[in-house]
N, C-alpha and C positions, 0 to 999 in steps of 0.2 A: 577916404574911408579910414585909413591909420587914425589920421589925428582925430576923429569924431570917438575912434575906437579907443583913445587913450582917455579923451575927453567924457567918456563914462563911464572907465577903469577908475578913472582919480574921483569923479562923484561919489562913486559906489563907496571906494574905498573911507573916500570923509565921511560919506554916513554911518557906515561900518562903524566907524574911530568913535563917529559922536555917539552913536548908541552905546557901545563900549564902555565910554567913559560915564554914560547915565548910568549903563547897570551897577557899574562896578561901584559909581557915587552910591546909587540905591543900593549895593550889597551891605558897602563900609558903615550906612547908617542904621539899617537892620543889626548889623553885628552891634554897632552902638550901643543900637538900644536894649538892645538884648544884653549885650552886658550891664548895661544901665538897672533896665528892669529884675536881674538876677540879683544886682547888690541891692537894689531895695528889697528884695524879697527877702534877702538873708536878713536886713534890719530887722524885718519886721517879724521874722521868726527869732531872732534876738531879743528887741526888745519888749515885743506887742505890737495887734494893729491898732492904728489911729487914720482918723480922714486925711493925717496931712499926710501918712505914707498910702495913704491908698490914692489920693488923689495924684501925689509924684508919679506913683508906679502908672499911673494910667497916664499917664503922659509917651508912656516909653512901649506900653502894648501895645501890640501889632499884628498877633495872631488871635483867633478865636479864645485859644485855649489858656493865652495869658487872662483873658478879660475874665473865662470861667472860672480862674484861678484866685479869680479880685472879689469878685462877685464872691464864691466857695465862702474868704475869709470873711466878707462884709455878713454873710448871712451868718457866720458863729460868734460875732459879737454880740453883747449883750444889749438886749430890747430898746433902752433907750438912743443907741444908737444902730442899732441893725436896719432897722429900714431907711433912714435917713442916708446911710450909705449907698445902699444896696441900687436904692431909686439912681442916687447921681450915676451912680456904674452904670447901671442899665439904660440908663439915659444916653451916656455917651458912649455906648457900644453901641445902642441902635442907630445914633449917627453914624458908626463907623462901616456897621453893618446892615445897609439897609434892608437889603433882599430877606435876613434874616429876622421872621418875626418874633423869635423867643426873647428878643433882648424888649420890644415894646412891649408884652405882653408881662413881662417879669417886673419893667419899669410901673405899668400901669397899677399891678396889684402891690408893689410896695409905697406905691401911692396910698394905695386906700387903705392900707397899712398905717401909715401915718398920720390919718386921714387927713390927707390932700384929694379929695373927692373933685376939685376942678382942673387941680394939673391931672388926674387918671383920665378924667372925660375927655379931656384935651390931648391930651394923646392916641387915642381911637376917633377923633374926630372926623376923621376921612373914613370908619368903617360903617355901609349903610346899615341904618339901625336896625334893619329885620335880620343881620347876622348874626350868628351866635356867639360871638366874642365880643358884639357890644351891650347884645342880652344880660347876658353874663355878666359881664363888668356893671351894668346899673342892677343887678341883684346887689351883686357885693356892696356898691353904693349903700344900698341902702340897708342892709344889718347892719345891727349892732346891739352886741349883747348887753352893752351896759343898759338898754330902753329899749326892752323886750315890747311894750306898749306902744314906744314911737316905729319902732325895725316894724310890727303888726300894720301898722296904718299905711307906713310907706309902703309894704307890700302887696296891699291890699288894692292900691293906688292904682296897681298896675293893671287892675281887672279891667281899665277901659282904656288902654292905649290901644294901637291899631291893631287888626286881626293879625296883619302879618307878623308882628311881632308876638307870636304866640306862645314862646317860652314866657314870658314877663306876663302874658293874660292868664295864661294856664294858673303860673304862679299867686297872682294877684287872685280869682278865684276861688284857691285852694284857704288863700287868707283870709279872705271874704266870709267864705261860706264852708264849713269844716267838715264839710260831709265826706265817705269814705268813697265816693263817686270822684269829687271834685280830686281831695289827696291823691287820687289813685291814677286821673289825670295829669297833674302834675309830676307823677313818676316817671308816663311817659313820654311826656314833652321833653324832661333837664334830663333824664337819666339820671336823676339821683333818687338813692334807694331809703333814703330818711323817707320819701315818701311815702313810698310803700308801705316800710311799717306802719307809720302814721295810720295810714289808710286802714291796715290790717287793726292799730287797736282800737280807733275811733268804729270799726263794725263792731269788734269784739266787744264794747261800751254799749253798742246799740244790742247784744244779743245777735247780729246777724252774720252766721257762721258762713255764706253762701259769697257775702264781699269780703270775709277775711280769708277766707283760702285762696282767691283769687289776688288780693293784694299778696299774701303770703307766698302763692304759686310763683308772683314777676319777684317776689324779693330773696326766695330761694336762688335763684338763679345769680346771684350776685356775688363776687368774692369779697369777703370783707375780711380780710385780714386785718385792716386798718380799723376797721366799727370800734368804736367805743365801748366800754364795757356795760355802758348803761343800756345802749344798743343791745348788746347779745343778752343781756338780760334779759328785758323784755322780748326778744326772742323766744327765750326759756318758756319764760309764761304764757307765750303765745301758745309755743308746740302742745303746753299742759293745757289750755282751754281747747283747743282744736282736737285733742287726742292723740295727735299724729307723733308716734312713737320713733319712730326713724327722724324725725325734724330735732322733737326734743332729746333726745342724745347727743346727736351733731354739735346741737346749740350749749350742750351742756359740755361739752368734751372743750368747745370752741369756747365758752367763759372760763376754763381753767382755774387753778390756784386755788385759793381760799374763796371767790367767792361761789365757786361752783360746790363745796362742800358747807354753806351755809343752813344754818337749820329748814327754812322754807324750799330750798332746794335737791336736801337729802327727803322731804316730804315726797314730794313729786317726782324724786326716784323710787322710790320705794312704792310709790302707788301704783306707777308702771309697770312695776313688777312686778305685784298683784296682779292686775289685769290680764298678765302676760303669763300666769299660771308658777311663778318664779318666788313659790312662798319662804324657801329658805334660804336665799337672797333677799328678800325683803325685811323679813324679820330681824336681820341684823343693823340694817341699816334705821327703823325706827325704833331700837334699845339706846343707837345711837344719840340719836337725838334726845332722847329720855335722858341718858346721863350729861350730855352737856347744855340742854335748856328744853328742861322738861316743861316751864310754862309757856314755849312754844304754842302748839296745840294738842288737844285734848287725842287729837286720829292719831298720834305716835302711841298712844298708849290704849286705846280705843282697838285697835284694827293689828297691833303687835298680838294681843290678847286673844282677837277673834283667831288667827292666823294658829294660836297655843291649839286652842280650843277644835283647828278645823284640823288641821292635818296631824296632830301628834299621835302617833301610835298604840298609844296609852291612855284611852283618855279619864278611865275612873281610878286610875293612879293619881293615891291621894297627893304625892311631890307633883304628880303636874298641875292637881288641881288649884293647890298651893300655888304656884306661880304664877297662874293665870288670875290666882284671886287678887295674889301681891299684885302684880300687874296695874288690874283696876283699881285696886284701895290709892296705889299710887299717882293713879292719873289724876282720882277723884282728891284725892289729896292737894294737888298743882289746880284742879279743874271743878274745885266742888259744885258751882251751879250749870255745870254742861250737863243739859239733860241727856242726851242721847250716851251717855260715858256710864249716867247713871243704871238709865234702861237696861243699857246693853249687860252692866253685872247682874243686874235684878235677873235679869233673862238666864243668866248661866248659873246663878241661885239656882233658880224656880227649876232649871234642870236638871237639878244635883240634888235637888229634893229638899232647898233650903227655903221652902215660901217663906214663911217668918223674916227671915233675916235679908229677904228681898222686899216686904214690907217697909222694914223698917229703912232698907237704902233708900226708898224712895219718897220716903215721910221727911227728912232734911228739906225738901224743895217747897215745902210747904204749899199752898192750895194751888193744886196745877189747875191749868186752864184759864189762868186770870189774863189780862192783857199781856203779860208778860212772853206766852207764849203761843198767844192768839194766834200771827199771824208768821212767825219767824219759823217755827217748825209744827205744823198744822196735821197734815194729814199722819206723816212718818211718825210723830211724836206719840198721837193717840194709836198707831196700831203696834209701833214698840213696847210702849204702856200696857197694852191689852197682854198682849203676846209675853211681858215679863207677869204681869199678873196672875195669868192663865195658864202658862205652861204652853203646854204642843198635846195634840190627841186627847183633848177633854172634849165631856161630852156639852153639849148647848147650855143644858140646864145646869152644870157645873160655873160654865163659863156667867150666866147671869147671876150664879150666887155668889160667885168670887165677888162680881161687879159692886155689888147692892153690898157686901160684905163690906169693901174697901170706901164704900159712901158713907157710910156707916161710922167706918171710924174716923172718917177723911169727908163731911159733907159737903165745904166749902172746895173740892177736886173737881171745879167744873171740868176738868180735860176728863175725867173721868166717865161724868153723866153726860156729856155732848158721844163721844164714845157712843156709849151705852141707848144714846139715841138712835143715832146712826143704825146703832145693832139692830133696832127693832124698825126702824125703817126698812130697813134691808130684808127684814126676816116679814115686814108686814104685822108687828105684835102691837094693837093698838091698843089692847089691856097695858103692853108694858109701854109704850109711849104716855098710857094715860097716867099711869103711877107716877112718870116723871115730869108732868106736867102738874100733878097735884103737889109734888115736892119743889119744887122752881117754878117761880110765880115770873110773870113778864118782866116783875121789877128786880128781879134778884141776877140778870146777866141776862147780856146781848142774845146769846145762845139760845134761853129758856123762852125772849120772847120771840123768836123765831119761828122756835118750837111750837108757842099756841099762835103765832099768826098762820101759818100752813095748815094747821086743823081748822081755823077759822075759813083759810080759802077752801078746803072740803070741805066744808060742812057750809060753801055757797055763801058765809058771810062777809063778801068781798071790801066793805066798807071795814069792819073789827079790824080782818086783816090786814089792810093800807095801815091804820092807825097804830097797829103793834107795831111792824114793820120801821114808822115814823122815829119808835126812841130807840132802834136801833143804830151802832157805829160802829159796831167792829165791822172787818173788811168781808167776812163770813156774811153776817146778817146784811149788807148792802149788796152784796151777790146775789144772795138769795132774794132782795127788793127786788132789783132788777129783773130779773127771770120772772118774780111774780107779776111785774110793770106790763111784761113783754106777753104775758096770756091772759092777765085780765083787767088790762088799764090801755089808754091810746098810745100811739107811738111813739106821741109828742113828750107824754110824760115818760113814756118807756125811754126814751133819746136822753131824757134828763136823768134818769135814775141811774142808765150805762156810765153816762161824764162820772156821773157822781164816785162812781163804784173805780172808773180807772183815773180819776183824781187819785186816789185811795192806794191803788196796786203801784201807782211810779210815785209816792209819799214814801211808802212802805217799801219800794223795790223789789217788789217778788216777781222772780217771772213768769212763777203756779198763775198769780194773781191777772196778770199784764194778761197771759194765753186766757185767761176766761174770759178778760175784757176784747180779746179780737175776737174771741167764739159768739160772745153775745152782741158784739156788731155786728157781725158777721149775719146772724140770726135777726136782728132789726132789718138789715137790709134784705134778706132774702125774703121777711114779712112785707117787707114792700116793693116787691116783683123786683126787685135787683140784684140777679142771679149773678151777674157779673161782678158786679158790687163784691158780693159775700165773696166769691170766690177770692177775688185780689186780697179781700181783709182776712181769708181764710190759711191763706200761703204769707202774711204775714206770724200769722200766729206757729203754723208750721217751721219758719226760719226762727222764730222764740223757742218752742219745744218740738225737733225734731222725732222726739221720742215715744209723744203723748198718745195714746190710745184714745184719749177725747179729742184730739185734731183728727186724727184717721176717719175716726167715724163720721166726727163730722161732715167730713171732705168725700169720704161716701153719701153720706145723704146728698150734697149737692150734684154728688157725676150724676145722682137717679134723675133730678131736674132738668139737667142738661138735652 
């Protein structure tokens, strides 16, 4: 028992020794290199980095934090060589460190950095493709901003790989087919929030405020500290189309600098603040803009003026009047053929008791009503018109002699006698629709033959009617076809005469025009028992003008249906 007992005393003891003598070899060579790796680092803070000291120094790392240290210097060289380093480092750290996947994952992307698109694949090549780190990695594959067209088709590519790879379908999709559905999709697949805005201005494009707040709702939620500024921008705009007043502040606070006090941007604060009851705060800020690029737009001096006009204290003080005159003279000065700049002084003329000289502001524009203003500012235009013409508290028969007064000296003012039609529409004065039927012949504007096509359909001559209608083309008188198609023509033609009418509204972009053209689909379909029909195209026209008093009603008549 002694000698077996000594006999693995002395074993123990040799392995002891030999382990020993490992660690201590493997201490002396870590010291090595460590001092190894410290004088090349001092080099290289000496002289600069270069691959040939980065590549010595990695010869001699050994810990994590030297390699991070390699990597740190490789990524603040300059681009033509940054990724080219950066890759070998991460290369042979991920040999060094397998278990650790930041070093593949760092090597892969300054692959595609350099674009070595076959060494990156090849390195995730053991991750199954439905993972999200090989997802990922064939996006990056495929942008590239220099071929915005080629990066479009490769992405789009992706729409039929296999379902389970559904970051890459989602993506490919969204490229595909650019709808605020699809983007909005793709948001929640990648978690990137490009999407979302995306989503949010591609509805706001379409008019549909119902998918941009929802795109807008996932994209609120996101920190973007990093966003770009062209990002926060279009933020801005967003929160100003949507209303949403606590968004655009944030978003505006969060563009900071100079570009957040740019003229388009001091607009849209200032409008806010109207809204928000905040007129003298407002006021200063659209002087602002006046004095430093007053042909901006015309509402900096437009709604500065009205703001004089509404809350000043004083208001038949002739120095305020002055100001507010200057005001306009000034806008109209930067803005001479904006009507509504014009209107709006004629208006505060006529109610200071200067008719005349609110005449003559509005004679500059020469024959209103022509195509010029047909379709761009339609309704507003002609009841600002009136309303500066007229005054406030006049009695009927004053208001038609102003009318006839102003045709008079102004006959070629179709915005005027289209007006003035209206008037007698409304009022039912068939003496005064005939007056202006006998001054405006079919051939003298769209309007006039409108005008005798509609007596023609009263007075049951439905054929005259079709035929005036015919040399009609403003988008007015096709509206007015349509409707006539729809109670006294077949549906087939009525079908035709609708296209016709909202060819015409998305030519023109209005979206007065677009909401008449769902209303009177709307109304074709409900003509032909398709209650359901109307209503889907009904709530279209609704998401276009959530405001319209002609959707509400509509959208009453049909609940009576139901």
């Amino acid at each position: 028992m002694t000698v077996a007992r000594s006999v693995v005393v002395l074993i123990a003891a040799v392995i002891v020794t030999i382990f020993s003598v490992f660690f201590i070899s493997l201490s002396i060579n870590s010291i090595r290199s460590s001092i190894w790796f410290d004088r090349i680092m001092e080099r290289i803070d000496r002289d600069g980095p270069s691959a040939e000291h980065l590549s010595e120094a990695a010869e001699y790392a050994r810990r994590p934090g030297e390699w991070r240290r390699l990597v740190r210097i490789a990524w603040e060289m300059p681009d033509d060589r940054r990724w080219t380093n950066v890759a070998d480092l991460a290369t042979l750290a991920a040999d060094r460190f397998p278990r650790d996947d930041t070093w593949i994952h760092l090597a892969t992307y300054a692959n595609i950095r350099r674009g070595r698109y076959d060494a990156a694949a090849e390195l995730i090549s053991d991750e199954p493709s439905s993972s999200r780190l090989a997802q990922n990695i064939q996006v990056l594959i495929a942008v590239d901003r220099d071929s915005p067209r080629g990066m479009t088709e490769r992405l789009a590519d992706f729409a039929e790989r296999d379902s389970d790879e559904e970051i890459l379908v989602s993506i490919g999709r969204a490229a595909r087919d650019r709808t605020p559905e699809r983007l909005y999709d793709a948001g929640e697949k990648t978690g990137v929030s490009a999407y979302y805005l995306q989503s949010a201005l591609t509805a706001a494009k379409n008019g549909d405020r119902t998918a941009a707040r929802r795109a807008v709702g996932r994209l609120q939620g996101y920190d973007r500290v990093t966003g770009g500024a062209g990002q926060r921008r279009a933020e801005v705009y967003l929160a100003a189309w949507l209303r949403d007043t606590e968004w655009f502040f944030d978003r505006l606070a969060a563009l900071g600098g100079r570009r957040a006090v740019t003229p388009p941007m001091l607009l849209m604060q200032a409008d806010f603040l109207v809204e928000q009851g905040q007129f003298e705060r407002a006021s200063p800020i659209y002087r602002e803009v006046q004095q430093q690029a007053p042909a901006t737009h015309p509402v900096a001096f437009g709604n500065d003026a009205a703001i004089q006009r509404t809350v000043t204290r004083f208001p038949d003080n002739p120095r305020v009047t002055e100001q507010i005159d200057a005001t306009y003279r000034r806008g109209i000065q930067y803005h001479p053929e904006y009507l509504e700049l014009r209107l709006d002084y004629a208006a505060h003329l006529v109610s200071t008791g200067r008719r005349i000289e609110a005449i003559r502001t509005l004679l500059p524009l020469g024959p209103l009503g022509t195509d010029r203003y047909d379709d761009t500012e339609p309704v507003q235009a002609q009841w600002l018109l009136t309303r500066t013409i007229l005054g406030s508290r006049t009695p009927v028969e004053r208001l038609e002699a102003d009318l006839w007064d102003y045709l008079n000296q102004a006959p070629d003012a179709h915005l005027v006698a289209r007006f003035l039609a209206r008037f007698f529409v409304v009022r039912q004065d068939d003496r005064g629709l005939s007056q202006l039927r006998e001054r405006y012949t079919p051939q003298r504007a769209d309007w006039a033959a409108t005008l005798h096509a509609i007596d023609a359909a009263e007075n049951g001559d439905y054929a005259a009617a079709a035929a005036l209608f015919e040399q009609t083309q403003s988008a007015t008188a096709l509206y007015n076809h349509a409707l006539f198609s729809l109670r006294h023509e077949s549906l087939d033609v009525a079908r035709e005469r609708i296209d016709t009418f909202q060819d015409e509204a998305e030519q023109i972009d209005s979206t007065r025009r677009l909401t008449q053209a769902y209303l009177l689909q709307a109304e074709h379909a409900r003509m032909n028992g398709e209650i359901e029909t109307a209503e889907q195209i009904t709530e279209r026209a609704t998401a276009l003008s959530p405001y319209s008093d002609t959707v509400y009603t509509y959208q009453a008549i049909l609940a009576r249906l139901r």
